[in-house]
Backbone and ligand atoms as CSV (ligand in chain L), in Angstrom:
chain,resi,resn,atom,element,x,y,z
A,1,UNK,N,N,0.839,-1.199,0.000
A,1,UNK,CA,C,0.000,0.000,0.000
A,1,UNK,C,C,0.881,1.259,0.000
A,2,UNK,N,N,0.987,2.375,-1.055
A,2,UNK,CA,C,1.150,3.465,-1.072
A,2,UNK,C,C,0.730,4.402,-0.086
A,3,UNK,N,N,1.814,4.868,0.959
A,3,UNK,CA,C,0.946,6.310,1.762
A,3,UNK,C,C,1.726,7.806,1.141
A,4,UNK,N,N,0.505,8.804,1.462
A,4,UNK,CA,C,1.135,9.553,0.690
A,4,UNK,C,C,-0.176,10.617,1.461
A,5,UNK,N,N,0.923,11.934,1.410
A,5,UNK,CA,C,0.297,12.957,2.030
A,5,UNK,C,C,0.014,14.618,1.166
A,6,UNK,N,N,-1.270,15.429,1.340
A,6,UNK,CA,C,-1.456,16.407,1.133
A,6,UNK,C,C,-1.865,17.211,1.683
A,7,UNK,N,N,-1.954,18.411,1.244
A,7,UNK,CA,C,-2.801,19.304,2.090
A,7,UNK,C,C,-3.729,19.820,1.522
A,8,UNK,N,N,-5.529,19.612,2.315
A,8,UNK,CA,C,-5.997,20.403,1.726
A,8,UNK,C,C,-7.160,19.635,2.288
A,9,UNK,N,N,-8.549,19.797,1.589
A,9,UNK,CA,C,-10.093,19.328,1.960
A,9,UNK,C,C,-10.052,17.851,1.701
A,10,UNK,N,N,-10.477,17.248,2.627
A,10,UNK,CA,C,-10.653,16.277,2.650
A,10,UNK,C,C,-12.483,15.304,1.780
A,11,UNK,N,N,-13.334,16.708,1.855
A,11,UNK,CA,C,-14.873,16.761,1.068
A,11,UNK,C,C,-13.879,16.640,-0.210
A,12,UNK,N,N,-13.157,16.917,-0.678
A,12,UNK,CA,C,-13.286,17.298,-2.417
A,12,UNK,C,C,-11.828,16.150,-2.924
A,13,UNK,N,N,-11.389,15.004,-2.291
A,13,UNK,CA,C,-10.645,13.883,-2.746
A,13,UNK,C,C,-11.593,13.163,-3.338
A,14,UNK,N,N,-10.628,13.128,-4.618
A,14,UNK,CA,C,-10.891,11.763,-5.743
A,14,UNK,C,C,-10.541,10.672,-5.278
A,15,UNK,N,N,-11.589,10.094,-4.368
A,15,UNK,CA,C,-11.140,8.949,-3.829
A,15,UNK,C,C,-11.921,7.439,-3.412
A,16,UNK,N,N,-11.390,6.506,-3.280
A,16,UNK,CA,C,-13.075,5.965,-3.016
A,16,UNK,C,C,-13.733,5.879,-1.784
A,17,UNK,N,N,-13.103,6.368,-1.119
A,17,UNK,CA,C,-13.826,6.072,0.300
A,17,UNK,C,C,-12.639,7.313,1.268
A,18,UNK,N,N,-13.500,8.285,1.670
A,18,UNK,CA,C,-13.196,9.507,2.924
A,18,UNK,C,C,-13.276,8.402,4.424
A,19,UNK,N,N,-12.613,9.090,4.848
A,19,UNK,CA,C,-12.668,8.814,6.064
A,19,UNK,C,C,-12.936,10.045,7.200
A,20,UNK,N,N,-14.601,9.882,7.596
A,20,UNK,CA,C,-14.409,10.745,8.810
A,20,UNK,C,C,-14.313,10.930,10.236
A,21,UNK,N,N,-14.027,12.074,10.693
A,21,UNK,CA,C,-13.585,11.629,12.237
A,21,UNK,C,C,-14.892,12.428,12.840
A,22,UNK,N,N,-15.584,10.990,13.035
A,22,UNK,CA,C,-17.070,11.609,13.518
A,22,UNK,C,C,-16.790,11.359,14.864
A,23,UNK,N,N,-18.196,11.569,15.954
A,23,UNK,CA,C,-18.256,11.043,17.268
A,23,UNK,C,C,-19.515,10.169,16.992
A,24,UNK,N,N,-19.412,9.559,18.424
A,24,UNK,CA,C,-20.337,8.362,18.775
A,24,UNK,C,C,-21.817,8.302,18.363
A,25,UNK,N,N,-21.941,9.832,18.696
A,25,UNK,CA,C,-23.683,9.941,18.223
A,25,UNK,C,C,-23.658,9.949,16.841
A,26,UNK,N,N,-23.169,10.053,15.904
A,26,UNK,CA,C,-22.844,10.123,14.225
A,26,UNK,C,C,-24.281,11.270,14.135
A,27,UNK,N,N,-24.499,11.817,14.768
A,27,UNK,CA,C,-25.182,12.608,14.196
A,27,UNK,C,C,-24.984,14.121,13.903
A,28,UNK,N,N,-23.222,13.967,13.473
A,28,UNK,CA,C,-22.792,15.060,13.095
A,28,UNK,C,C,-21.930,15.968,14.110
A,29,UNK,N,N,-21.162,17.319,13.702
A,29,UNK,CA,C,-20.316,17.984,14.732
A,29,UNK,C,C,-19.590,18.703,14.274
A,30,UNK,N,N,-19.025,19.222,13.736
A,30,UNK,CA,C,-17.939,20.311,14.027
A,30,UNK,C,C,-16.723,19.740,13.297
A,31,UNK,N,N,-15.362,20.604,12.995
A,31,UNK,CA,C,-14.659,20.172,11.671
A,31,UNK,C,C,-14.570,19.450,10.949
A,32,UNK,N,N,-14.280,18.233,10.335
A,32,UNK,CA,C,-14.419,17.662,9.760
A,32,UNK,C,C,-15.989,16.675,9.325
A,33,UNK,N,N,-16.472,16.263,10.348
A,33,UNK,CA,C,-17.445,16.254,10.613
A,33,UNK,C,C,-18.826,16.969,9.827
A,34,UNK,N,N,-18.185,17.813,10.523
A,34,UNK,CA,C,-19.126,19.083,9.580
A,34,UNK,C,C,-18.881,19.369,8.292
A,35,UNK,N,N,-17.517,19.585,7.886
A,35,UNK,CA,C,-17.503,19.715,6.456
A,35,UNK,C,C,-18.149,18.326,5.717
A,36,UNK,N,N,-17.987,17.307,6.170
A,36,UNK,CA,C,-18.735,16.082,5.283
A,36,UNK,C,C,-20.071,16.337,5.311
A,37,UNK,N,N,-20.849,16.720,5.795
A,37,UNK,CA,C,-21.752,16.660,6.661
A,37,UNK,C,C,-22.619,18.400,5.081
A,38,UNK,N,N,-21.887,18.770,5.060
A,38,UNK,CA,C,-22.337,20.201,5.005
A,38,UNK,C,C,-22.336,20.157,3.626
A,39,UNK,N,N,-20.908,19.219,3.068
A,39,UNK,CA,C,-20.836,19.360,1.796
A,39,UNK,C,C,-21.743,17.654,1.064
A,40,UNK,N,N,-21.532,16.965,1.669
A,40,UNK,CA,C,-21.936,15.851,1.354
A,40,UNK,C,C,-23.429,16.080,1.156
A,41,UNK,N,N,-24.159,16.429,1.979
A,41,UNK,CA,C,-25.830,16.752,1.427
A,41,UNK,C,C,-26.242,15.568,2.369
A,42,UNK,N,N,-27.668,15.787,2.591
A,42,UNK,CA,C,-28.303,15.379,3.388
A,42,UNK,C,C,-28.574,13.756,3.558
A,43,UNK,N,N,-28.151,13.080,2.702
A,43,UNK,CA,C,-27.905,11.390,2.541
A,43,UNK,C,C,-27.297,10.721,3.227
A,44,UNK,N,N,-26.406,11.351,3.886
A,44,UNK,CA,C,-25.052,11.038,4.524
A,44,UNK,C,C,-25.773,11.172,6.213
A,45,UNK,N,N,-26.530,11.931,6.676
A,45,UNK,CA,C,-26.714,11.839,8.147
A,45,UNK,C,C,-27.860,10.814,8.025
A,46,UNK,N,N,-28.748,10.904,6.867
A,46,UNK,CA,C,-30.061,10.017,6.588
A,46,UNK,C,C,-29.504,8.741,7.510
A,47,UNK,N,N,-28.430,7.820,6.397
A,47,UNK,CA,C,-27.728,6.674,6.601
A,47,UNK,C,C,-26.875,6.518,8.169
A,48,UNK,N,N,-26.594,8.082,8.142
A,48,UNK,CA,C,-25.999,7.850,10.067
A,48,UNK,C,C,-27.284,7.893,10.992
A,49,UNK,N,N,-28.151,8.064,10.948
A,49,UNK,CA,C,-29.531,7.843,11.665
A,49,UNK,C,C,-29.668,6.266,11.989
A,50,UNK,N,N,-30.223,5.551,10.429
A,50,UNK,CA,C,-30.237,4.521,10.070
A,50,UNK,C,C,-29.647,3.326,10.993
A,51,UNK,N,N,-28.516,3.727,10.941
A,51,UNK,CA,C,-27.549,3.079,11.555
A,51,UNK,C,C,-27.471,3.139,13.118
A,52,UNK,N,N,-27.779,4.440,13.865
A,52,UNK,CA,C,-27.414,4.715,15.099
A,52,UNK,C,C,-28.710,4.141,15.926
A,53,UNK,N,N,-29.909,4.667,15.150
A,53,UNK,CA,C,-30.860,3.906,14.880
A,53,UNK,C,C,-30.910,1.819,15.609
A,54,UNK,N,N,-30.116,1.736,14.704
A,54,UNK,CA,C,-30.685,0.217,14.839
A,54,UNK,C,C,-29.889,0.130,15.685
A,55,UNK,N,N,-27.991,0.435,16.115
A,55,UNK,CA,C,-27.102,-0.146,16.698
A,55,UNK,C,C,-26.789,0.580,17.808
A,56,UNK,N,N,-27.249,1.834,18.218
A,56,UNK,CA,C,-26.852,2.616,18.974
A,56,UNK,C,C,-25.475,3.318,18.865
A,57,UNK,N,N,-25.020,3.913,19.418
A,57,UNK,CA,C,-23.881,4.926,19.182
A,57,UNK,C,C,-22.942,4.185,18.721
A,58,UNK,N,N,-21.845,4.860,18.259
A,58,UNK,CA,C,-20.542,3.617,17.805
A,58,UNK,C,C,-19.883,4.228,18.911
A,59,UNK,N,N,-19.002,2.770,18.865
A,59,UNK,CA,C,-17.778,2.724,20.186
A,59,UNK,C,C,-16.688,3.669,19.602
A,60,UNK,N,N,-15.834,4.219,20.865
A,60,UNK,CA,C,-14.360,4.877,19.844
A,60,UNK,C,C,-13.466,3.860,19.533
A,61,UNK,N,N,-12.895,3.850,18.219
A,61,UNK,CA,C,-12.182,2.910,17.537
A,61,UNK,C,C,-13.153,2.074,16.708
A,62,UNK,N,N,-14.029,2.226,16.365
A,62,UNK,CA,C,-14.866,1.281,15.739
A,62,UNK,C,C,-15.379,2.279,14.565
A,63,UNK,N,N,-16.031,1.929,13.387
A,63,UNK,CA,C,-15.998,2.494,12.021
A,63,UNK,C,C,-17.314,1.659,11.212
A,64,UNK,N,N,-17.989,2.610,11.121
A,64,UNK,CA,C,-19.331,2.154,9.957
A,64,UNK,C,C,-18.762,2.770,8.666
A,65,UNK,N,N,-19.914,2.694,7.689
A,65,UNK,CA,C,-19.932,3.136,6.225
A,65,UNK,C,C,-21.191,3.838,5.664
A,66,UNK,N,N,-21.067,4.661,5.150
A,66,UNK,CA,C,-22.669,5.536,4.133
A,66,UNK,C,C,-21.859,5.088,2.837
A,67,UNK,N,N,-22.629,6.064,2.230
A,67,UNK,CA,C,-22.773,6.834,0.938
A,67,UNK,C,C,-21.858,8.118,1.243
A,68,UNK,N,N,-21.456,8.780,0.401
A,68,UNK,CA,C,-20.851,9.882,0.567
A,68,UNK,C,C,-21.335,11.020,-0.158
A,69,UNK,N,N,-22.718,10.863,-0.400
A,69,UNK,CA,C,-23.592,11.756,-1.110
A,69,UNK,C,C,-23.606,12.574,-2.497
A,70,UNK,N,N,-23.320,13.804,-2.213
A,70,UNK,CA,C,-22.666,14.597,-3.249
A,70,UNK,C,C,-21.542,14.941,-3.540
A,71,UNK,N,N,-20.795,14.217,-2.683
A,71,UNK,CA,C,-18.829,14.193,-2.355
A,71,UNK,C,C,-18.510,13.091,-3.636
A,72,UNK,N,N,-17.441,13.946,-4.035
A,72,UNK,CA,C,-16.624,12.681,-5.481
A,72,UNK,C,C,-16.202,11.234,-4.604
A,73,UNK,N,N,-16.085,11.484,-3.185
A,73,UNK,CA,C,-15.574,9.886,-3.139
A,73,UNK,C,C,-17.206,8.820,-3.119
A,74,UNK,N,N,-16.737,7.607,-2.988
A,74,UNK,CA,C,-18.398,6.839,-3.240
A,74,UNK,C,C,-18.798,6.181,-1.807
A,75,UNK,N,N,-17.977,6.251,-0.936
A,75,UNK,CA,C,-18.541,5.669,0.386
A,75,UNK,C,C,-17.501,7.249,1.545
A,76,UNK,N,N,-18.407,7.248,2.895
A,76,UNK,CA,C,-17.783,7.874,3.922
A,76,UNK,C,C,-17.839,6.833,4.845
A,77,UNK,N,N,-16.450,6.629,5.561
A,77,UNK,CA,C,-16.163,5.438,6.800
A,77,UNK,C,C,-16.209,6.227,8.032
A,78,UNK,N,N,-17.528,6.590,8.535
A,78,UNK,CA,C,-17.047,7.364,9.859
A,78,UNK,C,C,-16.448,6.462,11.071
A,79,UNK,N,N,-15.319,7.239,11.359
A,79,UNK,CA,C,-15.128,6.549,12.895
A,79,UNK,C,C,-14.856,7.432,14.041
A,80,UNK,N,N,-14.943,7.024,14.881
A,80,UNK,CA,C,-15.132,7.673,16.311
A,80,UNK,C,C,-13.672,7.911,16.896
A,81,UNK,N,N,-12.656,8.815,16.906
A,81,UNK,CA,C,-11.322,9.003,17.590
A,81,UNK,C,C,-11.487,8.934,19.247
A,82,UNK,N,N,-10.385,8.544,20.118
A,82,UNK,CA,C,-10.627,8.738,21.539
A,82,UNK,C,C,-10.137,10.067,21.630
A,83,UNK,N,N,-11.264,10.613,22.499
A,83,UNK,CA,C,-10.552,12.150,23.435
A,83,UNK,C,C,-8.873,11.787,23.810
A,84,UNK,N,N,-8.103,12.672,23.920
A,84,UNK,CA,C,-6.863,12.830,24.130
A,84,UNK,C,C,-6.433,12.838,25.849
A,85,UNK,N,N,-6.288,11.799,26.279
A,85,UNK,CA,C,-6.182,12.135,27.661
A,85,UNK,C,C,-4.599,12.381,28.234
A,86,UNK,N,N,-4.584,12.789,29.098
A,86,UNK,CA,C,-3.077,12.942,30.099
A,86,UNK,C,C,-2.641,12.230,30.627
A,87,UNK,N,N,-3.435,11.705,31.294
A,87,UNK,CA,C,-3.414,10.345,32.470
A,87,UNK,C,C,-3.674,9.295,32.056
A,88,UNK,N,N,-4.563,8.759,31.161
A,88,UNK,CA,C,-4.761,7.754,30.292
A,88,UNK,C,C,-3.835,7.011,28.691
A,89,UNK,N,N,-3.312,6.184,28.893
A,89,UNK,CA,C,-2.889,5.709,27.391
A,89,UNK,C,C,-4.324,5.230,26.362
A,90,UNK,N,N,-4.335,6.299,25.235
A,90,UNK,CA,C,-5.548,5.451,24.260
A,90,UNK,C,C,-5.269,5.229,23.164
A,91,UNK,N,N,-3.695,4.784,23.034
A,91,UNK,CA,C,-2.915,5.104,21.727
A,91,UNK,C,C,-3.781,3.696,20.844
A,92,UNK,N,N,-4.386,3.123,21.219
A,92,UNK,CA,C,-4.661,1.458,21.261
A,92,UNK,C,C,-5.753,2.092,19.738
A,93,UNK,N,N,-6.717,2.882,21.002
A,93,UNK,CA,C,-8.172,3.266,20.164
A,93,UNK,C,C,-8.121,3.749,19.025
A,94,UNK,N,N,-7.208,5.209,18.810
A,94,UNK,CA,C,-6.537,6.018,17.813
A,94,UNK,C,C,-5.863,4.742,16.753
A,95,UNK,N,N,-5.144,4.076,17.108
A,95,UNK,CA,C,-4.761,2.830,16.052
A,95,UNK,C,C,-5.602,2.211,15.535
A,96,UNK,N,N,-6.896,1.465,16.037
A,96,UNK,CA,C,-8.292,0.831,15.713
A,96,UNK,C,C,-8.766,1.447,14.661
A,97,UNK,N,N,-8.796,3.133,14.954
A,97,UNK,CA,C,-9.462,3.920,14.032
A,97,UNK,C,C,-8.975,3.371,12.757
A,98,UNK,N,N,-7.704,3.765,12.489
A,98,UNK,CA,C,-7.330,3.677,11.091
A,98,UNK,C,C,-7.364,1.664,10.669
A,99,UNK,N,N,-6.947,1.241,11.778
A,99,UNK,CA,C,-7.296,-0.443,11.540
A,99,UNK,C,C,-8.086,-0.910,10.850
A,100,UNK,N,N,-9.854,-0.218,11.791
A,100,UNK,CA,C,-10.942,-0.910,11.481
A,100,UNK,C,C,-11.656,-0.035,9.834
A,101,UNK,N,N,-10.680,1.125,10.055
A,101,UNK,CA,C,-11.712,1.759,8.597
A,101,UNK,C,C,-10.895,1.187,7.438
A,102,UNK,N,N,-9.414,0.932,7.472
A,102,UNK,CA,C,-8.917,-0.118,6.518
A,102,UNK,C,C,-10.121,-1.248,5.963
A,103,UNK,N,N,-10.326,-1.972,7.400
A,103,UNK,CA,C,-10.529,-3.083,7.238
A,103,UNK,C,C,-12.239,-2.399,6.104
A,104,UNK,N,N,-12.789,-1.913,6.956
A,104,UNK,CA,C,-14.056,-1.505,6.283
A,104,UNK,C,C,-13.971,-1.575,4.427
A,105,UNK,N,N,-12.836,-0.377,4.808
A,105,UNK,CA,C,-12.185,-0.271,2.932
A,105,UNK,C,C,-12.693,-1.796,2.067
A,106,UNK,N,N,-11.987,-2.255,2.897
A,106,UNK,CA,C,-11.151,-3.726,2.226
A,106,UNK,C,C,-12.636,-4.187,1.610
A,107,UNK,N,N,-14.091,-4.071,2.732
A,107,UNK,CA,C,-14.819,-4.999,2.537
A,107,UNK,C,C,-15.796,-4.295,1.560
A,108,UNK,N,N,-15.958,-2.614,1.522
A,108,UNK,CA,C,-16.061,-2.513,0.321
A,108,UNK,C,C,-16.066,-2.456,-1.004
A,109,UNK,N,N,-14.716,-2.651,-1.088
A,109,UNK,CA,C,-13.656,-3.162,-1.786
A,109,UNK,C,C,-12.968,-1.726,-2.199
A,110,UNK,N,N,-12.734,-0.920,-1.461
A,110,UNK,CA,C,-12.392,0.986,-2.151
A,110,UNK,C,C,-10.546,0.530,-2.389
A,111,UNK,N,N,-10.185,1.268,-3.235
A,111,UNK,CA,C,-8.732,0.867,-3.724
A,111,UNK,C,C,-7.745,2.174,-3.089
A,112,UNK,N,N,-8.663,3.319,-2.615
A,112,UNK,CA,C,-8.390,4.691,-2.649
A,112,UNK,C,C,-9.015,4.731,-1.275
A,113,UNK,N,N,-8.280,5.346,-0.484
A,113,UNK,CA,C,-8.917,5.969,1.106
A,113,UNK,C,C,-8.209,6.643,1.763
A,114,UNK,N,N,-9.006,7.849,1.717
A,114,UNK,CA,C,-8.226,9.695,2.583
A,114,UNK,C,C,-8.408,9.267,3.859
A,115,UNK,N,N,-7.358,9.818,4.888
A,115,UNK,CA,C,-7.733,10.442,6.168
A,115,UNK,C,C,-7.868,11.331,6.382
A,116,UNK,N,N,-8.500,11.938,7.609
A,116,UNK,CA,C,-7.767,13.136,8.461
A,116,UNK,C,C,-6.623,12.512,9.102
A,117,UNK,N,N,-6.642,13.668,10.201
A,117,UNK,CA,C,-5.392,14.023,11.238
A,117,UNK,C,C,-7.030,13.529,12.403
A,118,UNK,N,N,-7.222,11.980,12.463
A,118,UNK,CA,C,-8.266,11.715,13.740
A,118,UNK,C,C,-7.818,12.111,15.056
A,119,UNK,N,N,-8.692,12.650,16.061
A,119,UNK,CA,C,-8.162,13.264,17.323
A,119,UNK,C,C,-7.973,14.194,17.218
A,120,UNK,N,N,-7.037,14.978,16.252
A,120,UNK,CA,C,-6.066,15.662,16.267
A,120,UNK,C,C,-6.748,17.249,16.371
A,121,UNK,N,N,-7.894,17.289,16.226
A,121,UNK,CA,C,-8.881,18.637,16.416
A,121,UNK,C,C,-9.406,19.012,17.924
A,122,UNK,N,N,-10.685,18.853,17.458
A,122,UNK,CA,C,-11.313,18.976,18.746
A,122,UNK,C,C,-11.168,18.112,20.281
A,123,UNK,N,N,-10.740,16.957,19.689
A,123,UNK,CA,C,-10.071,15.782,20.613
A,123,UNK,C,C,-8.985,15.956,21.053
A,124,UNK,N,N,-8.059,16.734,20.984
A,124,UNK,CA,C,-6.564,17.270,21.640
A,124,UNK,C,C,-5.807,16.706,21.328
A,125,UNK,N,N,-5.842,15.419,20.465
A,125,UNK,CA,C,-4.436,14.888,20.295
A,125,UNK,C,C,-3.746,15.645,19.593
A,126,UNK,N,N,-2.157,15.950,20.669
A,126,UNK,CA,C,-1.014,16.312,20.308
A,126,UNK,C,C,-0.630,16.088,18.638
A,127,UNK,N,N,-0.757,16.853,17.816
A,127,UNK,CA,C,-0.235,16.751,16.621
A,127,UNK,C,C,0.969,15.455,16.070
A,128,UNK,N,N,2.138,15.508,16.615
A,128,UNK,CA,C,3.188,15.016,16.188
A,128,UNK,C,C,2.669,13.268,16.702
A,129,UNK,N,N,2.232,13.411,18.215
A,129,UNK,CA,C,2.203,12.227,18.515
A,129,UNK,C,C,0.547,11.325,17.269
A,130,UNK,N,N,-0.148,12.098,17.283
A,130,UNK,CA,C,-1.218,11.853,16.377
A,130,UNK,C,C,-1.061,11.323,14.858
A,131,UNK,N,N,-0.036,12.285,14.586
A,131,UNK,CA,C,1.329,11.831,13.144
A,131,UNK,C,C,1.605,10.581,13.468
A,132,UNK,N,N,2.266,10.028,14.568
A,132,UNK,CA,C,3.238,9.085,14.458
A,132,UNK,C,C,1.761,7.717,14.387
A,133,UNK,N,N,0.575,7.879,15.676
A,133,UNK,CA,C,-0.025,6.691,15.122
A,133,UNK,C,C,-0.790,6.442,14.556
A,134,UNK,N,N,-0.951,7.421,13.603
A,134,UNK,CA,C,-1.523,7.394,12.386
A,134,UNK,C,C,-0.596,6.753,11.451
A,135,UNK,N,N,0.478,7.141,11.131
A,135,UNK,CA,C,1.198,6.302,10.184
A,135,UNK,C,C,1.786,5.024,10.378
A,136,UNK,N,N,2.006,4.308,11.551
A,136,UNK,CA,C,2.749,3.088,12.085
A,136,UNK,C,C,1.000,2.341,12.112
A,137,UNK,N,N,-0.010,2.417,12.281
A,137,UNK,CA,C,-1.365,2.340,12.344
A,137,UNK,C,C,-1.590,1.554,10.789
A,138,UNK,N,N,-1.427,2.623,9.247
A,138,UNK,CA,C,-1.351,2.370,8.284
A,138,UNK,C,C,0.002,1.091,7.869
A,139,UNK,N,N,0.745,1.404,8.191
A,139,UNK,CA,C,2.075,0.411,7.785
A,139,UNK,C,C,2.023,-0.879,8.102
A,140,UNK,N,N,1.567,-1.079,9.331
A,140,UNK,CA,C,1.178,-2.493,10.001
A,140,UNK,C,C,-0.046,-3.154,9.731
A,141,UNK,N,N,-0.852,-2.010,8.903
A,141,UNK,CA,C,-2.678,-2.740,8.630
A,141,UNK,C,C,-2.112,-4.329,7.678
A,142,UNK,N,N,-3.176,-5.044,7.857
A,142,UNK,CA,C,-3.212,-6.511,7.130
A,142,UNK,C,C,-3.018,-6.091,5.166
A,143,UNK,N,N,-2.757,-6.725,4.302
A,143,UNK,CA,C,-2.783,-6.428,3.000
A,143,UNK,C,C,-3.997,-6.655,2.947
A,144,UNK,N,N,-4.565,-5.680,2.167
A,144,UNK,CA,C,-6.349,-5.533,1.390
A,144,UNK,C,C,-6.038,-5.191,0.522
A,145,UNK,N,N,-7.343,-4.778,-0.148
A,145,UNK,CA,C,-8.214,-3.981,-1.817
A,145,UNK,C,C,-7.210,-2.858,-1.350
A,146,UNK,N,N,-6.889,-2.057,-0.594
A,146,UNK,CA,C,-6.251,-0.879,-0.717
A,146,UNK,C,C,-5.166,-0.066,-1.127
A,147,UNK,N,N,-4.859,0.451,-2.174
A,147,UNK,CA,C,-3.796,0.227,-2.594
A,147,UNK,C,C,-3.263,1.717,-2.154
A,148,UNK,N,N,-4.111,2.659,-2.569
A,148,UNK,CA,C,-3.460,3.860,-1.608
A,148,UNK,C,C,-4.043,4.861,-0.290
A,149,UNK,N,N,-3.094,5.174,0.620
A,149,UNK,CA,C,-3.454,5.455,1.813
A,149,UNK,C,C,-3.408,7.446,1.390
A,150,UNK,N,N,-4.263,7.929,1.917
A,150,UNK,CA,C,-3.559,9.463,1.528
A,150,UNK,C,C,-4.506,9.815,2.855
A,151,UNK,N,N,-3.482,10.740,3.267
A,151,UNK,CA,C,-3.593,11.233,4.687
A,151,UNK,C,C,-3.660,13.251,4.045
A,152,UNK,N,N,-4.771,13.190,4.551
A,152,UNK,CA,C,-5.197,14.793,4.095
A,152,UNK,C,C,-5.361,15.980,5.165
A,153,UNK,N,N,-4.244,16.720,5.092
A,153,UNK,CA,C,-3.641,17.503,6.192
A,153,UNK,C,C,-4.472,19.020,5.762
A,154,UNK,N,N,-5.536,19.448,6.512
A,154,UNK,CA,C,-6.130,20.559,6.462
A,154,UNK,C,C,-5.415,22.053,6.683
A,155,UNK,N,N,-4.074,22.024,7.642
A,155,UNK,CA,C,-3.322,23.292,7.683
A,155,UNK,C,C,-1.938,23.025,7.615
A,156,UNK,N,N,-1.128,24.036,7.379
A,156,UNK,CA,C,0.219,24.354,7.606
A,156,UNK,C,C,0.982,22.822,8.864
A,157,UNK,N,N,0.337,22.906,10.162
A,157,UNK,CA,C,1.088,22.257,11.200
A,157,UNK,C,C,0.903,21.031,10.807
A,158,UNK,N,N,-0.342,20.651,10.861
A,158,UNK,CA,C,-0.509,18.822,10.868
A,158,UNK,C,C,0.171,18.395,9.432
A,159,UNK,N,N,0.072,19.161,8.426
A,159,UNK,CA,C,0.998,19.087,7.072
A,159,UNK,C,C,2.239,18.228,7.602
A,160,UNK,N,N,3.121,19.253,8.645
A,160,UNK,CA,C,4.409,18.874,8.708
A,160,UNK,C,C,4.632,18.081,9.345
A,161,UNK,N,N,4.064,17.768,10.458
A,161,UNK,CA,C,3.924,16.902,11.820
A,161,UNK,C,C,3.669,15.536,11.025
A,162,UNK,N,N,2.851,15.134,9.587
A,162,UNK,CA,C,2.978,14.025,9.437
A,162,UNK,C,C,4.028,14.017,8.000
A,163,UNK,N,N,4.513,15.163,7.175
A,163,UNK,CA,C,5.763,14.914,6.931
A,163,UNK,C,C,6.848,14.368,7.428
A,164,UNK,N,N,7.142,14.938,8.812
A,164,UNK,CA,C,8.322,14.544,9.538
A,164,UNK,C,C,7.879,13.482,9.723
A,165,UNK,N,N,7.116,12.734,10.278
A,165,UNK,CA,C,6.998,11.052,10.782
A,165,UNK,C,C,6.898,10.111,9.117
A,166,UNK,N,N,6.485,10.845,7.876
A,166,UNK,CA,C,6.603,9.627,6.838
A,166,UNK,C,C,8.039,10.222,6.445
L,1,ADP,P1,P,-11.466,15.198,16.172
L,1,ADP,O1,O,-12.745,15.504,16.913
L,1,ADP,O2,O,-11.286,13.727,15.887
L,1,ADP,O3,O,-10.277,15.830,16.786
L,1,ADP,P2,P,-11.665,17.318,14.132
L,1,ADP,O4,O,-12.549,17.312,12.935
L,1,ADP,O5,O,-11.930,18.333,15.180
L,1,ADP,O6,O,-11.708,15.805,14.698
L,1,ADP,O7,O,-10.160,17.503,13.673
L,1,ADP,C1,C,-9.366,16.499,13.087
L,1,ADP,C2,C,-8.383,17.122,12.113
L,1,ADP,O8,O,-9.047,17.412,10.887
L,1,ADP,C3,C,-7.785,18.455,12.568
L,1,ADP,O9,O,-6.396,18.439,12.244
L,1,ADP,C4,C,-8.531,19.486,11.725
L,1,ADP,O10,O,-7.743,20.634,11.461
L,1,ADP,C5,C,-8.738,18.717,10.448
L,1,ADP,N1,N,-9.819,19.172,9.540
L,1,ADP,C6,C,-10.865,20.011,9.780
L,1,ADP,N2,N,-11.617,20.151,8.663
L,1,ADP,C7,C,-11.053,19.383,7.694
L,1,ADP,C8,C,-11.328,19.113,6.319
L,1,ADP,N3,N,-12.373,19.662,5.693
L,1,ADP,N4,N,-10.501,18.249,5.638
L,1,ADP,C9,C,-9.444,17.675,6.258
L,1,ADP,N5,N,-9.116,17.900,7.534
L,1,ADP,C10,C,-9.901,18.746,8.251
């Protein structure tokens, strides 16, 4: 699997499958979140209803699938990041993330799948450390359908923070 990094919106990748960093209630939130959410069109929370609906909230580290609405990619993998704690190690959960939405990939069969920088917003994870298990996360996933990983860096910092770690 190819990883490979840019900067820029993560709504507007030619890709087959976004990855977002939703929360538990999937019923939407704030950066990223929101931009899927805002740009994707109203199909996309329909299907997170649907879902929350039948299964109740998702766990953190765990990852469903929509439609990705009016977004060029053809599926959104939301998953749930852990809050960033001090006192707590959740490096485990933050790894799952990218694990289980691989795995998701795989079973849709998407060949193409963006990240964010999960945590790394509203959740506090430390940038650099967020870099590092995000990419050791990707390197160690099982071989799938996936052939490229692209990690989509919204500003200037998280840009570099996962430059320096690939
Ligand atoms: P979390 O709650 O998991 O921390 P956030 O959405 O708050 O998720 O932030 C995760 C990362 O995504 C942050 O680095 C933030 O700057 C970035 N981000 C925000 N909007 C976008 C976007 N449209 N495309 C890509 N990355 C984004």
């Amino acid at each position: 699997m190819d990883t490979e990094i840019v900067r820029g919106d993560i709504t507007q990748q030619n890709v087959d499958a976004i990855v977002n960093a939703a929360n538990s209630s999937l019923l939407g939130g704030g950066g990223v979140d929101g931009a899927i959410h805002r740009r994707g069109g109203p199909r996309i929370l329909e299907e997170c209803r649907r879902i929350r609906a039948a299964s109740g909230p998702l766990p953190t580290g765990q990852a469903v699938s929509t439609t990705a609405g009016d977004l060029p990619a053809r599926w959104v993998i939301h998953t749930v990041g852990p809050v960033h704690s001090a006192t707590e190690d959740r490096t485990h959960l933050l790894t799952s993330c990218y694990v289980e939405s691989l795995r998701l990939a795989d079973e849709l069969g998407a060949r193409t799948v963006a990240f964010p920088a999960i945590s790394a917003g509203a959740y506090g994870w430390p940038l650099d450390d967020a870099a590092r298990v995000a990419v050791a996360a990707v390197r160690d996933a099982a071989p799938s359908s996936v052939t490229t990983c692209r990690f989509v860096l919204f500003d200037e910092a998280a840009y570099a923070a996962f430059d320096r770690v690939l």
